[in-house]
N, C-alpha and C positions, 0 to 999 in steps of 0.2 A: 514415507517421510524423506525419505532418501534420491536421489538424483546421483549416477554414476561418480562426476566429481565432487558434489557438496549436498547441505542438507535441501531440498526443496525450497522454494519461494514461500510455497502457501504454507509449509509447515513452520518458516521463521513467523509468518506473519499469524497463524493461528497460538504458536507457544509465546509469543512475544504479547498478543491480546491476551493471554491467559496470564501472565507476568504483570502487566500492566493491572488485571483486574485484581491480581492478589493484591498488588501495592496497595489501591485501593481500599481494598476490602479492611487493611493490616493496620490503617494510617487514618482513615477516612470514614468509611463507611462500604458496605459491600453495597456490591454493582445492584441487585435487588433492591436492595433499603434506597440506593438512590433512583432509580425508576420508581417502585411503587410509594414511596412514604414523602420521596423529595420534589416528584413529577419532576425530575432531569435526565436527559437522556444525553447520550458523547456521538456523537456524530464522527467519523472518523476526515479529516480531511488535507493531511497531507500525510507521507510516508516517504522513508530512507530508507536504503539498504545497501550495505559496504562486505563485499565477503574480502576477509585478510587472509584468511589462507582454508585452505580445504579440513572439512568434517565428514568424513564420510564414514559409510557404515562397521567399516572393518575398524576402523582407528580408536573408537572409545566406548564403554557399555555406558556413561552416563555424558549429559549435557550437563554444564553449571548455565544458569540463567542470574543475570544479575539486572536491576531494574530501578531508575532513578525518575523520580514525576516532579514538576516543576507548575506551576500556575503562571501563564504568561498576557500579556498585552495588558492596558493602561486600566484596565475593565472586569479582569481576569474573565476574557473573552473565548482564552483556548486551556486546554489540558494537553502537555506535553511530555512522553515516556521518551527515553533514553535505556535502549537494552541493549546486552553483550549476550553472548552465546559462546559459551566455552569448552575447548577438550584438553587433550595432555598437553599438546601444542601451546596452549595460551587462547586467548579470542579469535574467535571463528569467523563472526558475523558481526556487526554493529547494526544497531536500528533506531531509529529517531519517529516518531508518529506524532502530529500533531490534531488534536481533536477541539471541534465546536461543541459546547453547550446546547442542549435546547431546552425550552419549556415546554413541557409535553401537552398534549390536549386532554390527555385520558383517553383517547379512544384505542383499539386493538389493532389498531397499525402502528403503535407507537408515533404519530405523526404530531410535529412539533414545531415550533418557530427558534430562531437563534436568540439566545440571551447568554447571561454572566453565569457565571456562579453563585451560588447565595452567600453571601457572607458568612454564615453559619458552618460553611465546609471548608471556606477558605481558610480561614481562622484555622483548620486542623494542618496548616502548611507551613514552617517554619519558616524565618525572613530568607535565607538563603534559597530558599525552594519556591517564593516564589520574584518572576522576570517583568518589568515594566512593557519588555520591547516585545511587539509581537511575531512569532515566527512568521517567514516568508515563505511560500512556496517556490521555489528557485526554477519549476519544469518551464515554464512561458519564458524565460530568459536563456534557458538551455534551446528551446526550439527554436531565438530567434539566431542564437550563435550559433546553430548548427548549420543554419542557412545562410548567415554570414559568413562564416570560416569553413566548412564544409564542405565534401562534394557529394554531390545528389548519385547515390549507385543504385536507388528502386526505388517504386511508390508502387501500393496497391489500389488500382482503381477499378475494378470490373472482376466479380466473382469473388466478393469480400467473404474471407471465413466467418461463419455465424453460430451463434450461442445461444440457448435458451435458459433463462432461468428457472429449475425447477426447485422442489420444496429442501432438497438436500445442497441446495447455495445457498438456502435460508437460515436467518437464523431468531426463533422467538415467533418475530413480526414476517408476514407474506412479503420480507424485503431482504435483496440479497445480504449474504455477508462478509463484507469490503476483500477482503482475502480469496476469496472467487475469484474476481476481477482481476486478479495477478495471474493468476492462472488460466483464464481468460486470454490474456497477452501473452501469455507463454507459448500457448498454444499456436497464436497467431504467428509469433516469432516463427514456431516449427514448419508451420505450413507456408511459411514467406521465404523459410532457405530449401526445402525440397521443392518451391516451385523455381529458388531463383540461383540455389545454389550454383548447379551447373554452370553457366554464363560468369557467373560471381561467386569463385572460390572459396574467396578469404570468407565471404559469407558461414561457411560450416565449422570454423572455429567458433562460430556461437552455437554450435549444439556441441561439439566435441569436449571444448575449452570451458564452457559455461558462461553466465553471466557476472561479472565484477561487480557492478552496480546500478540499484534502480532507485528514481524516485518519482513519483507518484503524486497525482491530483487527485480529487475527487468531487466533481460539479452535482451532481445529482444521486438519486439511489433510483439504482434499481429496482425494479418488484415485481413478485411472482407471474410469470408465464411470460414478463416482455423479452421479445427476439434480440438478441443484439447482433449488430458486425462491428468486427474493427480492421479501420482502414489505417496498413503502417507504411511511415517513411523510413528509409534507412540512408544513413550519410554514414561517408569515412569523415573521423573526426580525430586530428592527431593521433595517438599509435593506436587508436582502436574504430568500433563498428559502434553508432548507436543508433537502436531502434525507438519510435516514435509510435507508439499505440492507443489510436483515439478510437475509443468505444464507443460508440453510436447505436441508437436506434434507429436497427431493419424495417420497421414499423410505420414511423412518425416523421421524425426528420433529421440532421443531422447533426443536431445539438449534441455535443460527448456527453456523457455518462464520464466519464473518468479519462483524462490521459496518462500514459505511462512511459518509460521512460527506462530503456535495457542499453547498458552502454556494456562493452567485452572491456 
């Protein structure tokens, strides 16, 4: 769960789904009743994360978790969490996720097209809870700034780290579960400053120092057994380092799966 200077990536993003599903569950209807009784399934498709100061293992025996959901776009087209991560210090973490609908087919891949919500769940949202405007994912704006105002200090092109999805990225359905995929680029991160650090110093304050903030796409899902590479860009960006982590399939071609986004 833990990481030297803060909690883990994949652990905010597995306790913050777990957060997210109570609210649900507490307010709405549980995550079950809505897959099998509602045929709607939440697709996850953008993510935040903002670490405010260090949590780490020695400093508290309990996290507070606090989790606010919103119904957003003119359609109520997305589902939107807002979570804190707390210890003695005050808030730890912040997290914003925003999720697509689908209509599910019924079949055992859980495989679905994008639609609303039914009015029948919305109705359980108070008017302050739910938003007209629909969240943006801000990464495609950040990639183009980064190459506007930026200077280019690496790019991985040749001997891209690779990943395979096994049953334990899974979750339910033979398709990963979106929290992998952070982990994923984490990885990549590690293996792009012990290949690049030497040459590029400041590079190893992102494994020493950690990462400040990620945010996140996700174009496609993964599913069971496909190979992935990801190919990352790294710019200096005003006082820090951000990495660029486009997840592709080793396989097929190189449409991303997800891009990601590690700024120090």
């Amino acid at each position: 769960m833990f990481a030297p200077t803060q909690l883990q990536v994949t652990t905010v993003g597995r306790l913050g789904f777990q957060a997210g599903t109570r609210w649900v569950r507490d307010h709405v209807c549980s995550h079950r009743r809505l897959v099998s009784e509602h045929g709607v399934g939440l697709v996850l498709w953008a993510w935040q994360l903002e670490y405010e100061k260090p949590l780490r293992f020695h400093d508290a025996d309990a996290v507070t978790i606090d989790v606010a959901a919103q119904v957003r776009g003119p359609r109520a087209s997305q589902l939107e969490f807002e979570t804190t991560l707390s210890g003695p210090a005050g808030v730890a973490v912040r997290t914003r996720a925003a999720s697509v609908p689908l209509q599910l087919s019924g079949d055992s891949a859980l495989s679905g097209t994008p639609a609303t919500l039914p009015g029948s769940l919305v109705t359980a949202f108070h008017d302050d809870e739910v938003e007209r405007t629909p969240y943006r994912s801000p990464v495609r704006a950040l990639q183009a700034q980064f190459e506007r105002e930026g200077e280019l200090l690496a790019s991985s092109t040749e001997d891209l780290p690779s990943f395979r999805i096994h049953r334990h990225h899974c979750e339910v359905a033979d398709q990963w579960y979106w929290a992998e995929s952070l982990g994923f680029a984490g990885g990549a991160r590690e293996e792009f400053v012990r290949r690049h650090g030497t040459n590029i110093p400041e590079l190893r304050d992102a494994l020493s120092d950690g990462i400040r903030r990620i945010d996140a796409t996700w174009l496609r899902t993964g599913q069971l057994w496909d190979l992935l590479q990801v190919r990352t860009t790294v710019h200096r960006h005003r006082e820090g380092i951000a990495f660029v982590h486009a997840l592709e399939s080793a396989d097929e071609d190189d449409r991303p799966y997800a891009i990601i986004v590690e700024r120090t």
